[in-house]
N, C-alpha and C positions, 0 to 999 in steps of 0.2 A: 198405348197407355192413355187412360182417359182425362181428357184437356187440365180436367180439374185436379185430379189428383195426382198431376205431372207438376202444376204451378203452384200448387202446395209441395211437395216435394224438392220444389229447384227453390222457395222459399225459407225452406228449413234447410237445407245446404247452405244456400247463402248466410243464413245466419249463425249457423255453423262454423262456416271460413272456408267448407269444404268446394273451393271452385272448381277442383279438375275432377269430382265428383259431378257435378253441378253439369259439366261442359263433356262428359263421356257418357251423359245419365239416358239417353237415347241412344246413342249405337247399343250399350250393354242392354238395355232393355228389349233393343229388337233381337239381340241374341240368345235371352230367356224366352220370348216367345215363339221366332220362327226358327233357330238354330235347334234346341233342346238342349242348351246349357241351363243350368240349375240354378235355383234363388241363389244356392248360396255361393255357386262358382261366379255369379255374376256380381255378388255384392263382394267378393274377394280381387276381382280384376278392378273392378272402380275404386276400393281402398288401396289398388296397390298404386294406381294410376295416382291417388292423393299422398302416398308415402313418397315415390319418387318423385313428385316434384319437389315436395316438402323437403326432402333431403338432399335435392340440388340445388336449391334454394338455399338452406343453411350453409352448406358446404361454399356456396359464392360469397357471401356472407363472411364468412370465416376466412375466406380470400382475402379479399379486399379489404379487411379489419387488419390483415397483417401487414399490409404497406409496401409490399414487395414492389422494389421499382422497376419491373414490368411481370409479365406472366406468360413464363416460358416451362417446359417439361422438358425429362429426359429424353425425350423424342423427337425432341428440337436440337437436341446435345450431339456434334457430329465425333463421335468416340473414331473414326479414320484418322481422321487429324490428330487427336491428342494420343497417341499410342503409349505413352505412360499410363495411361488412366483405365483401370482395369472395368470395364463397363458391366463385366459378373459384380465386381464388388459395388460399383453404386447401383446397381437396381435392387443388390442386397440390402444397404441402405435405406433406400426408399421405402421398403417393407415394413420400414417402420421401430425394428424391435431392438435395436439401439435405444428408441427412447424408454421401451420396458423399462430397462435397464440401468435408467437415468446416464446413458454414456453421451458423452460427446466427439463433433465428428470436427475435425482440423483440415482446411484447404490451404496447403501450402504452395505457393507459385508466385512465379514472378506477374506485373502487369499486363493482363489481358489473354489469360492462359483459359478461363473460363471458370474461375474457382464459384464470381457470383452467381452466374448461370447455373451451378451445379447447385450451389446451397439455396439457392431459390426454388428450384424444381423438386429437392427434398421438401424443403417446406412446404412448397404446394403441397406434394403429398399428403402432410402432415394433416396441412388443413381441410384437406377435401376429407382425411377421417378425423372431422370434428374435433380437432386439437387446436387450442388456442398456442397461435404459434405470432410472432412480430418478428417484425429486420429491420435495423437501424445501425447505419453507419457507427463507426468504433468513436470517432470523433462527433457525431452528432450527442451519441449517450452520454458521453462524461460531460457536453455541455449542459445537456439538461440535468446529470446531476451535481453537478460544481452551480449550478443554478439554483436548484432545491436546496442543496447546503446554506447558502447566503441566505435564503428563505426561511430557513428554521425547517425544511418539512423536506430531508432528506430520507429519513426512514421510512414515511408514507411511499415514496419516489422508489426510495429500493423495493420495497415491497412491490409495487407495479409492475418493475421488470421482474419480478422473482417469480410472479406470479403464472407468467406463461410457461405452457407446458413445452412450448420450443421457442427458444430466444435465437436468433440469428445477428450477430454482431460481425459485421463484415467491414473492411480494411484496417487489421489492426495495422500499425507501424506504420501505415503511410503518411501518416501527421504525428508532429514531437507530442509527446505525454510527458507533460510535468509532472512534480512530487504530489503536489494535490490531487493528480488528474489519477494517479499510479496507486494511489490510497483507496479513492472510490472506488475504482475496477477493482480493486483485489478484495472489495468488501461485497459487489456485485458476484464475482467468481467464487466467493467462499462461500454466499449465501444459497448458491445454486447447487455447490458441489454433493454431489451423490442423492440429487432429488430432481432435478429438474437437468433435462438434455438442453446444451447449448450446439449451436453451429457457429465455428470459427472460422476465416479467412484472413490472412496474411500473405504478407511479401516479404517475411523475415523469420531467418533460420532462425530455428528455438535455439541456438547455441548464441545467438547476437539480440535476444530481447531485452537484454539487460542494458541495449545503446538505446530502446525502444523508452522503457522507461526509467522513470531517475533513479531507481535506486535497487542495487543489483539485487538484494536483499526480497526486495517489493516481488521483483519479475520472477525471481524464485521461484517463490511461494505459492503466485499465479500461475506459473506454470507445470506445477507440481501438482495443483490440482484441475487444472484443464485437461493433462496428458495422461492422469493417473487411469481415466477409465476413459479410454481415447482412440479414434477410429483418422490416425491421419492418411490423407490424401497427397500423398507429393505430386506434382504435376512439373514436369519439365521441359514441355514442348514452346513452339514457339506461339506467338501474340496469336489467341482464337478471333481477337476483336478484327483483325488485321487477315484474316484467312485467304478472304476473297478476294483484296488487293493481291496478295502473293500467289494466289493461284491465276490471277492476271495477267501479270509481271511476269508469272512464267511461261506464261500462254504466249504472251506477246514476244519472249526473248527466243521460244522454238521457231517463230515466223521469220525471226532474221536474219 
C-alpha cells in the first residue's frame, strides 16, 4: 500500500475510534493483494476484527458495572461435589430465557453450599449479553434504601434498582429485617414482579421467612410474588467454601 495513502488511511481510522481496524489494516491488506481475497472480504474481516473487540469490550464493562464480588462461571462450578444440583438445569438457566420471561431464580442452602458462586455466574451470563444486571447484598440494599427514605428520595432509589434487567440480591435472612427494613423490600419485590427477573439466595426455608421478617403478613406477600414465577434451586450438600479442606481431611485420615 502506498506510504501515503496507508497514513491517511490509519488517520481517518483513528479519528474514527476504529483501532483494531487501524492495527489489522496491513496484514488485511496484504491479503487483498498477494492472497486474492476481495476488497470487500477484506473490508468485512477488519470490521469484524472492530466488532469483536468492541463487543468484548462492552460486555467487560457491563461486568464490572455489576459489582459481582468476584468473577467466577459455571466452569469454575464443581457440580461432583454438589450432587443435588442438577448442572442440566443451571446451564439451562444460564441461557438466559428466564429472564424473557421476567421469572426469577431462588438459591436455597445452607452456608457455603455455593448458592453465590452459582447466582454470580448466571449473572455473568447475563452480562456478557448486554444485560444490565447488579448484586448487592440483602442487607447492604435495605440500608441504602432505609437511607434514601430519611432523605426524601426513596422512589428515585427504587427506581435504580428496578431498573436493572437482573437484580441479584444475595443473603437474604442471614441479618434480622426489621418492620421498616420488611416494607421496603416488599415495595422493591412488588415493583419488579412480572417485569424484571430477580436472582435470590437464602439460608431460610420459605416456610420460616416470616421469623426473617417482622411481619408474617409482609413475608407473605413477598414471597408470593418471588415464588409465583420461580426457578428454585435447593442445594443440600455440604460447605463448597470448605471442599478442599474435607477432601484433605480425607486424604489425610486414609494415610493412618
Amino acid at each position: 500500500m502506498n506510504n501515503s495513502i496507508h497514513q491517511q488511511t490509519m488517520n481517518n481510522l483513528n479519528v474514527l475510534k476504529l483501532g483494531q481496524m487501524g492495527l489489522h489494516l496491513e496484514e488485511i491488506a496484504g491479503k487483498v493483494g498477494a492472497d486474492g481475497l476481495s476488497f470487500t472480504e477484506g473490508l468485512l474481516k477488519l470490521t469484524n476484527y472492530e466488532v469483536d473487540f468492541k463487543e468484548t469490550s462492552a460486555a467487560q464493562s457491563t461486568i464490572h458495572a455489576a459489582a459481582f464480588p468476584f468473577v467466577k462461571t459455571l466452569n469454575d462450578f464443581d457440580f461432583s461435589f454438589q450432587p443435588s444440583i442438577s448442572e442440566t438445569q443451571i446451564r439451562e438457566l444460564a441461557t438466559l430465557g428466564f429472564m424473557e420471561k421476567a421469572e426469577n431464580i431462588v438459591f436455597l442452602g445452607s452456608s457455603g453450599v455455593g448458592k453465590t458462586h452459582l447466582a454470580t455466574a448466571v449473572g455473568i451470563e447475563a452480562a456478557r449479553h448486554h444485560n444490565i444486571t447488579y448484586f448487592i447484598k440483602c442487607n447492604d440494599l435495605l440500608q441504602q434504601l432505609k437511607k434514601a427514605k430519611l432523605e426524601n428520595r426513596l422512589a428515585s432509589r427504587l427506581k435504580h434498582f428496578n431498573h436493572y434487567k437482573l437484580l441479584i440480591i444475595d443473603e437474604i435472612g442471614y441479618l434480622p429485617i426489621d418492620k421498616e427494613d420488611s416494607n421496603l423490600f416488599f415495595q422493591l419485590v412488588d415493583m419488579r414482579y412480572e417485569k424484571k427477573s430477580t436472582i435470590f439466595t437464602t439460608n431460610i426455608n420459605f416456610g420460616n421467612w416470616d421469623s426473617v421478617f417482622y411481619d408474617a403478613v409482609v413475608a407473605d406477600a413477598i414471597l408470593n410474588r418471588i415464588l409465583h414465577h420461580a426457578h428454585v434451586v435447593n442445594i443440600t450438600g455440604k460447605s463448597y467454601r470448605l471442599k478442599d479442606i474435607l477432601v484433605e481431611s480425607s486424604a489425610g485420615d486414609s494415610c493412618t
